[in-house]
N, CA, C and O atoms as CSV, one atom per row, in Angstrom:
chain,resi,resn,atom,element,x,y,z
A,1,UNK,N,N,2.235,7.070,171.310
A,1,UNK,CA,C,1.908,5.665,171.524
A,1,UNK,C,C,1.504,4.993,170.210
A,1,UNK,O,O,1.920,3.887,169.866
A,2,UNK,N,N,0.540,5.861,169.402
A,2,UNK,CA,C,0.510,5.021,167.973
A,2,UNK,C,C,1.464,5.166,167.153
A,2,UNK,O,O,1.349,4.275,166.312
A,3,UNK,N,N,2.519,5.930,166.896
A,3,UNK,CA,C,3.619,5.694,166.581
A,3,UNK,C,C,4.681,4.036,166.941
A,3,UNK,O,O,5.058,3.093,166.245
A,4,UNK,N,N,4.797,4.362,168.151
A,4,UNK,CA,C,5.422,3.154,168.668
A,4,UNK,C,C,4.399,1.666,168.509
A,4,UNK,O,O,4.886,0.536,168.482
A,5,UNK,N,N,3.002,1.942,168.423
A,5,UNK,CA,C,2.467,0.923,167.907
A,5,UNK,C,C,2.365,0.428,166.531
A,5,UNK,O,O,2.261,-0.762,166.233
A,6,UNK,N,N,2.403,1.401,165.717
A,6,UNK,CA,C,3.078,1.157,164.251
A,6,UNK,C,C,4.168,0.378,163.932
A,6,UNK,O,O,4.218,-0.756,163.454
A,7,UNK,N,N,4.885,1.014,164.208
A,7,UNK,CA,C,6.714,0.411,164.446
A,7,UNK,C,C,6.842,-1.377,164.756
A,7,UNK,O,O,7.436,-2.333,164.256
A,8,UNK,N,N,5.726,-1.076,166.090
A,8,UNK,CA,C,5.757,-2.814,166.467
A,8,UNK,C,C,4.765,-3.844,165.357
A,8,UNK,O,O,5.160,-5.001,165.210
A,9,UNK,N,N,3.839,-3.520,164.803
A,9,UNK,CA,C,3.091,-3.790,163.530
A,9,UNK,C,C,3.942,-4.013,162.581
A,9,UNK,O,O,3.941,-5.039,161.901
A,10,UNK,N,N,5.046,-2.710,162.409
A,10,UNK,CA,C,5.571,-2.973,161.089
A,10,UNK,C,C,6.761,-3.948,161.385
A,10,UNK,O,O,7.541,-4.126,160.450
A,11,UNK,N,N,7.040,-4.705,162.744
A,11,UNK,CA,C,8.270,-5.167,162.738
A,11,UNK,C,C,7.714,-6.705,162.802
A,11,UNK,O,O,8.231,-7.735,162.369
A,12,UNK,N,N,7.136,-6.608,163.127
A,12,UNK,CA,C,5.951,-7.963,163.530
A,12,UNK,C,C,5.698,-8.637,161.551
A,12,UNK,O,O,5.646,-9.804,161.164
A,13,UNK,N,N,5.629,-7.730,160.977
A,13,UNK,CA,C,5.186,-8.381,159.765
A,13,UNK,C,C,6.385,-8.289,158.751
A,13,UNK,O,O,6.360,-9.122,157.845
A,14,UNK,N,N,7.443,-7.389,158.774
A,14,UNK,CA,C,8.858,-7.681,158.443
A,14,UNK,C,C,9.365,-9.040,158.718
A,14,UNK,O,O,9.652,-9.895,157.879
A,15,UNK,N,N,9.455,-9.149,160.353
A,15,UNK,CA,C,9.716,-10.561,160.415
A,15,UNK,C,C,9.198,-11.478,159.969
A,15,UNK,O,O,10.016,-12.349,159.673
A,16,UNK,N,N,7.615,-11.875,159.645
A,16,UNK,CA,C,6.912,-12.591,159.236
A,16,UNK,C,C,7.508,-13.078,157.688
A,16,UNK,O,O,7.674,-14.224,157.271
A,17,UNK,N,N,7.753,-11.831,157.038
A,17,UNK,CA,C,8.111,-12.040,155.460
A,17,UNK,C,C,9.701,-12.853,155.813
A,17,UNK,O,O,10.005,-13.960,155.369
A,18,UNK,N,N,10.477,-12.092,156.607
A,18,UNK,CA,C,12.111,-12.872,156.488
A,18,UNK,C,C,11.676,-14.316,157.030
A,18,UNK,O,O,12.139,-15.245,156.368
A,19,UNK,N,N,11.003,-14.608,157.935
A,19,UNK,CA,C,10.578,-15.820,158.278
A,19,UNK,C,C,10.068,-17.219,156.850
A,19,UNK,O,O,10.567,-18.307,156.562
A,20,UNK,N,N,9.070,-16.563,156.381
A,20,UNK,CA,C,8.561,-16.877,155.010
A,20,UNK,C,C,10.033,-17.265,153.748
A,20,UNK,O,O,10.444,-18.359,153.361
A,21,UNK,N,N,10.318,-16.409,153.538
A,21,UNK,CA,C,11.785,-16.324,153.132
A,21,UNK,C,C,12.752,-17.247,153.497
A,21,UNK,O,O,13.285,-17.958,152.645
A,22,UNK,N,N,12.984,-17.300,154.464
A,22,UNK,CA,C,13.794,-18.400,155.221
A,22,UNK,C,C,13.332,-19.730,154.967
A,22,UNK,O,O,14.054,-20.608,154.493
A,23,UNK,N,N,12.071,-19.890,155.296
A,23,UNK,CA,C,10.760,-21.260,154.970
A,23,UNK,C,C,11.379,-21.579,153.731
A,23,UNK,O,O,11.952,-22.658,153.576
A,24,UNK,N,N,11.287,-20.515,152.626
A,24,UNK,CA,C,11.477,-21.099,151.088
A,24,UNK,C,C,12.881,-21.598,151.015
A,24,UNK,O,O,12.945,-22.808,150.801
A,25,UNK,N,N,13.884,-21.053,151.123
A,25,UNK,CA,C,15.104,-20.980,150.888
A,25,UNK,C,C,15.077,-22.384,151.613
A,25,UNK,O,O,15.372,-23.332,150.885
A,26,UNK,N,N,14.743,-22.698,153.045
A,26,UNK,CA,C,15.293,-24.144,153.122
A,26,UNK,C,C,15.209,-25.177,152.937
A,26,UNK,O,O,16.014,-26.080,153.164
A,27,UNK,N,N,13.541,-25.212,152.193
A,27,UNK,CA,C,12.637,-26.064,151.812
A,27,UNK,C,C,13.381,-26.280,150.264
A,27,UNK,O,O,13.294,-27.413,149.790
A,28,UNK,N,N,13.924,-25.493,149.668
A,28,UNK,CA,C,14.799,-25.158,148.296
A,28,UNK,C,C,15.999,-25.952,148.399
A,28,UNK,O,O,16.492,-26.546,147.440
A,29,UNK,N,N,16.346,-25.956,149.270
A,29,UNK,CA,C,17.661,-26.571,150.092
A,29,UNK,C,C,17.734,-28.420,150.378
A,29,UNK,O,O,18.595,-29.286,150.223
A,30,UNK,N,N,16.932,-28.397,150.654
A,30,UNK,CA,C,16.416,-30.205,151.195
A,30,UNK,C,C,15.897,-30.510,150.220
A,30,UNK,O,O,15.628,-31.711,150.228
A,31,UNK,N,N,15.444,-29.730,148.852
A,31,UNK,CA,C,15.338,-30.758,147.819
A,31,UNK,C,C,16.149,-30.740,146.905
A,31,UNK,O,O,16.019,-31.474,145.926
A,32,UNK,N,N,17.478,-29.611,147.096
A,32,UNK,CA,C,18.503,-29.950,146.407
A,32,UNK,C,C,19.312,-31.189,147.122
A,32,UNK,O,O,20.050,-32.032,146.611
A,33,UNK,N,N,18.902,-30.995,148.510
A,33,UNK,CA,C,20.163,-32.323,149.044
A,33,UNK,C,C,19.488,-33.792,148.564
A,33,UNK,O,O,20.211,-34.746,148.278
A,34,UNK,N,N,18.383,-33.843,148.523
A,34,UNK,CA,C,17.722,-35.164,148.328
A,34,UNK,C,C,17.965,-35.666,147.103
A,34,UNK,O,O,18.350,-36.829,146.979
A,35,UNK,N,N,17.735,-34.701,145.851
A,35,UNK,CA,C,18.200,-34.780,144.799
A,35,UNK,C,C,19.558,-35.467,144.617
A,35,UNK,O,O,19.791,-36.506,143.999
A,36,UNK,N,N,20.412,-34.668,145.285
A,36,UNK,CA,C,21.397,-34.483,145.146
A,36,UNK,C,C,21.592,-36.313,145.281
A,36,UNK,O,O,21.743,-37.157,144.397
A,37,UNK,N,N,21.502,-36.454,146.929
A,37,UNK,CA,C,21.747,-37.915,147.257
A,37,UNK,C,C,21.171,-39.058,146.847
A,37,UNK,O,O,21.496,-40.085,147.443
A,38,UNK,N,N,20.357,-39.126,145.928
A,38,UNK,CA,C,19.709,-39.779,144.643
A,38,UNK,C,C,21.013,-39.641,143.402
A,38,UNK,O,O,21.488,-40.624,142.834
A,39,UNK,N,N,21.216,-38.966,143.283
A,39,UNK,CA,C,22.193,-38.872,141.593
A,39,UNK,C,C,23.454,-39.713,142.520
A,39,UNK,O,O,23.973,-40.707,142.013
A,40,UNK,N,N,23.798,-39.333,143.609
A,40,UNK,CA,C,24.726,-40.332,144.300
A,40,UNK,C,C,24.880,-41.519,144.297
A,40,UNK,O,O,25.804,-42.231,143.905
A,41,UNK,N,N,23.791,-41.749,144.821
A,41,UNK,CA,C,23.197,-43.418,144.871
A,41,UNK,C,C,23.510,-43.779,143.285
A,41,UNK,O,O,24.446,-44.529,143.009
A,42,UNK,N,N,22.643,-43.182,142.228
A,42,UNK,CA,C,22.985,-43.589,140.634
A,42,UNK,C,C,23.976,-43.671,140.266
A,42,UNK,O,O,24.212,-44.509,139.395
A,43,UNK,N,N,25.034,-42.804,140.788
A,43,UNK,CA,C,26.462,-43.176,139.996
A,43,UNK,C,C,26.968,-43.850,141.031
A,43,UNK,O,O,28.130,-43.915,140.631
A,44,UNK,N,N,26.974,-44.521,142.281
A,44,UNK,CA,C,27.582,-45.089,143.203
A,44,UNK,C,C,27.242,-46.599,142.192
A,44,UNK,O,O,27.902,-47.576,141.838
A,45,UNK,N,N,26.048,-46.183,142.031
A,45,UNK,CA,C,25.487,-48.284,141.274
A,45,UNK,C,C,25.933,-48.217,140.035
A,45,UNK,O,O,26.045,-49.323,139.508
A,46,UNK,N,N,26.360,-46.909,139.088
A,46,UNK,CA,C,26.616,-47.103,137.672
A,46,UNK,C,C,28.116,-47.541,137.874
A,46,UNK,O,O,28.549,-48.427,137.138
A,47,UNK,N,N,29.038,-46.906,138.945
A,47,UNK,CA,C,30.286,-47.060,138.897
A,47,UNK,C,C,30.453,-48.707,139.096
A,47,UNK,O,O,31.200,-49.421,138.428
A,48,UNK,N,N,29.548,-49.148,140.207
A,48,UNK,CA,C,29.812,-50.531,140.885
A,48,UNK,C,C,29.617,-51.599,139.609
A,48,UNK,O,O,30.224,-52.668,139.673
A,49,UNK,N,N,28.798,-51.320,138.485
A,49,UNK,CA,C,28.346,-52.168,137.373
A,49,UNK,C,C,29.533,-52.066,136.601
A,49,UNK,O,O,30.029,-53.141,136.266
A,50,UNK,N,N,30.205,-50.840,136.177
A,50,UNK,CA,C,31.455,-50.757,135.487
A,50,UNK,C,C,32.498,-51.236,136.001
A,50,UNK,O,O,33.224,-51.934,135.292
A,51,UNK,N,N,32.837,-50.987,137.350
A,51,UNK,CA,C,33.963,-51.832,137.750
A,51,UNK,C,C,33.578,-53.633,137.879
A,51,UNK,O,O,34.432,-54.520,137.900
A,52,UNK,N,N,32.374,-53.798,137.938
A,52,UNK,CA,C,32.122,-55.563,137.956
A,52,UNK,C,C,32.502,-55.877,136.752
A,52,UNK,O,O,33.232,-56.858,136.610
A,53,UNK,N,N,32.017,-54.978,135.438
A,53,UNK,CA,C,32.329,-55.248,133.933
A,53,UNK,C,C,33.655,-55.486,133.588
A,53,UNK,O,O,34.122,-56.347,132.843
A,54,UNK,N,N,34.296,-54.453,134.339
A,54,UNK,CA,C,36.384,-54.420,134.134
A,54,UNK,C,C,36.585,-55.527,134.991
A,54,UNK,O,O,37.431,-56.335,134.608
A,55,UNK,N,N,36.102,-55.720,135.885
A,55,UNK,CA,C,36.851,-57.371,136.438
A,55,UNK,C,C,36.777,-58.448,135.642
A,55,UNK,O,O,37.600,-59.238,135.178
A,56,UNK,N,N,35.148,-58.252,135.559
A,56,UNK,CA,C,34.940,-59.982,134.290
A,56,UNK,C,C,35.699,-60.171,133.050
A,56,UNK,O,O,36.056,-61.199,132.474
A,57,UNK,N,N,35.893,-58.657,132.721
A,57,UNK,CA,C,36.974,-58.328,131.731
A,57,UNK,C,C,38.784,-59.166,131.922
A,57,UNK,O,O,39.439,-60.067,131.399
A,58,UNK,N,N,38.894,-58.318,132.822
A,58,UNK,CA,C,40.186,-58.918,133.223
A,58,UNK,C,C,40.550,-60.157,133.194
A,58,UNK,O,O,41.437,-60.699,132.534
A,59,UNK,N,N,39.417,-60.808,134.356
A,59,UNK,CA,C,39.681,-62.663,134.471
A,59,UNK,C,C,39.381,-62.994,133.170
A,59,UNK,O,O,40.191,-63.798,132.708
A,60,UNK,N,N,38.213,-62.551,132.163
A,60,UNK,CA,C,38.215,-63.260,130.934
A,60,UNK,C,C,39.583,-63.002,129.978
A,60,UNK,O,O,40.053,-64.075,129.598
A,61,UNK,N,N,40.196,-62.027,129.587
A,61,UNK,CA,C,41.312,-62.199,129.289
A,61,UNK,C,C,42.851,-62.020,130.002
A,61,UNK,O,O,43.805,-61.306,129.694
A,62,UNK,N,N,42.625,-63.075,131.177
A,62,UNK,CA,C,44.048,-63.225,131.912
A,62,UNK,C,C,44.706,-62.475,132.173
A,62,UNK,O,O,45.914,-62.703,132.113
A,63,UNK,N,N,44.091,-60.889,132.697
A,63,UNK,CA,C,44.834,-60.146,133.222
A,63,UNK,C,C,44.429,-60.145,134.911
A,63,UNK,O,O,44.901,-59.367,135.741
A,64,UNK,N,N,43.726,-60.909,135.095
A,64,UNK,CA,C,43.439,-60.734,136.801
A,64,UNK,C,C,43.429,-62.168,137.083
A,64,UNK,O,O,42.753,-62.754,136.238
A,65,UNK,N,N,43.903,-62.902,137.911
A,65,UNK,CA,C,43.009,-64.529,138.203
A,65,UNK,C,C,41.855,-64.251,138.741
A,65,UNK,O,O,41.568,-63.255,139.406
A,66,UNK,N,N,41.009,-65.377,138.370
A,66,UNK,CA,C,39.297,-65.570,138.838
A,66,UNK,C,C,39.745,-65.635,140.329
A,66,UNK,O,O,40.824,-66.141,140.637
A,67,UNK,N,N,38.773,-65.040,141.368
A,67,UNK,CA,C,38.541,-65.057,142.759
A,67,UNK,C,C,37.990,-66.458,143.066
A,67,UNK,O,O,37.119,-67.047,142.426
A,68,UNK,N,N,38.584,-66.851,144.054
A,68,UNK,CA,C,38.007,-68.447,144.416
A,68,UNK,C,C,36.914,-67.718,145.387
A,68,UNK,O,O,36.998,-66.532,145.706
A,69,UNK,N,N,35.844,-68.629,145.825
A,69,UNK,CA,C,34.976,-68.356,146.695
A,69,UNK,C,C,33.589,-68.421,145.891
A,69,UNK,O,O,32.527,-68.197,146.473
């Protein structure tokens, strides 16, 4: 019986650590995605500023007509 109560002790706190483990790894995880979708956002607005720049470009030297509106 203390055998088999060992066993359940030692499985009880095995899991505890893969549990722990798991905790880190996903918590590791959601701040790579957050990150991640931040640098997104930055080049989504750096691209949108460069392509506004190549338009004004264009209409200023007559390669696009100016947009009415």
């Amino acid at each position: 019986m203390k055998s088999e109560y060992r066993q359940a002790v030692e499985l009880v706190i095995a899991q505890e650590a893969k549990l722990a483990e798991a905790r880190e790894i996903h918590e590791e995880a959601v701040a790579r995605v957050t990150q991640t979708a931040e640098w997104i956002s930055l080049n989504e607005a750096s691209l949108n500023a460069c392509e506004d720049r190549l338009a004004k470009l264009e209409v200023k030297l007559g390669l696009k007509p100016q947009a009415s509106g």
